[in-house]
C-alpha positions in Angstrom: 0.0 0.0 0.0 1.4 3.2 -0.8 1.1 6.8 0.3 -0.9 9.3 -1.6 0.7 13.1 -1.2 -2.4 14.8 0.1 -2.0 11.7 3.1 1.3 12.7 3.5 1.0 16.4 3.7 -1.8 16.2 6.1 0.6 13.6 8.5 3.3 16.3 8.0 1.2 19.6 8.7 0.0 17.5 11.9 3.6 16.9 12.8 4.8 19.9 12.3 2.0 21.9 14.5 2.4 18.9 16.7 6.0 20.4 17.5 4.7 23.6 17.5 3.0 23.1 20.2 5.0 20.8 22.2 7.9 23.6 22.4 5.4 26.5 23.1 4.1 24.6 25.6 7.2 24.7 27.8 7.5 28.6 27.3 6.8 30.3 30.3 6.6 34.2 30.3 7.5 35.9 33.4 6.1 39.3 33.8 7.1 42.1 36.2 4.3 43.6 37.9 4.5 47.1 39.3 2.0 48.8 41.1 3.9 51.5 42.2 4.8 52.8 39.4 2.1 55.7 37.6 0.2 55.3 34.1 1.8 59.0 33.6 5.4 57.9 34.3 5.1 54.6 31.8 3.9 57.1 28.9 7.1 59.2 30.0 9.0 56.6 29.5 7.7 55.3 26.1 7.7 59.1 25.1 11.9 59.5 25.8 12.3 55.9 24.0 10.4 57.0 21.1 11.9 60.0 20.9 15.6 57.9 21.0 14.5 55.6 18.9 12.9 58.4 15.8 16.1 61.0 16.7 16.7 61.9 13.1 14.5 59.3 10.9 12.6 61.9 9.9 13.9 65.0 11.3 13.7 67.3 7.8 11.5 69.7 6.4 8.6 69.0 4.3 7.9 71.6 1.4 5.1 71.5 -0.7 1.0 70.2 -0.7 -0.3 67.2 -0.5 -2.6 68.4 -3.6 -1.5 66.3 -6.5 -3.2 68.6 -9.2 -1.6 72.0 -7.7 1.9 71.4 -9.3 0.8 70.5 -13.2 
């Protein structure tokens, strides 16, 4: 008896998500929680990272309209 290709895509799919899971599975996130520390200072934080991270990306003037038809 052979093996017909759709057979042995479905058994490989299945082992593959199979693994998938097996090694998610063992994942364990670890978070850390503090209360002490303000909604306000966690957006002051993300606002100085972003501001790191962006520092001269696109820190250049912008001429012009966004008006396709105003410039022929």
């Amino acid at each position: 008896m052979g093996v017909n290709s759709s057979s042995f895509l479905g058994l490989l799919i299945a082992a593959a998500v199979l693994l998938v899971a097996l090694n998610c599975s063992t994942t364990v996130l670890h978070l850390d929680k503090t209360p002490s520390v303000s909604v306000e200072r966690h957006v002051a934080q993300d606002r100085a990272r972003h501001a790191r991270l962006f520092d001269g990306v696109a820190n250049f003037p912008v001429y012009g309209s966004a008006d396709p038809d105003l410039y022929g």
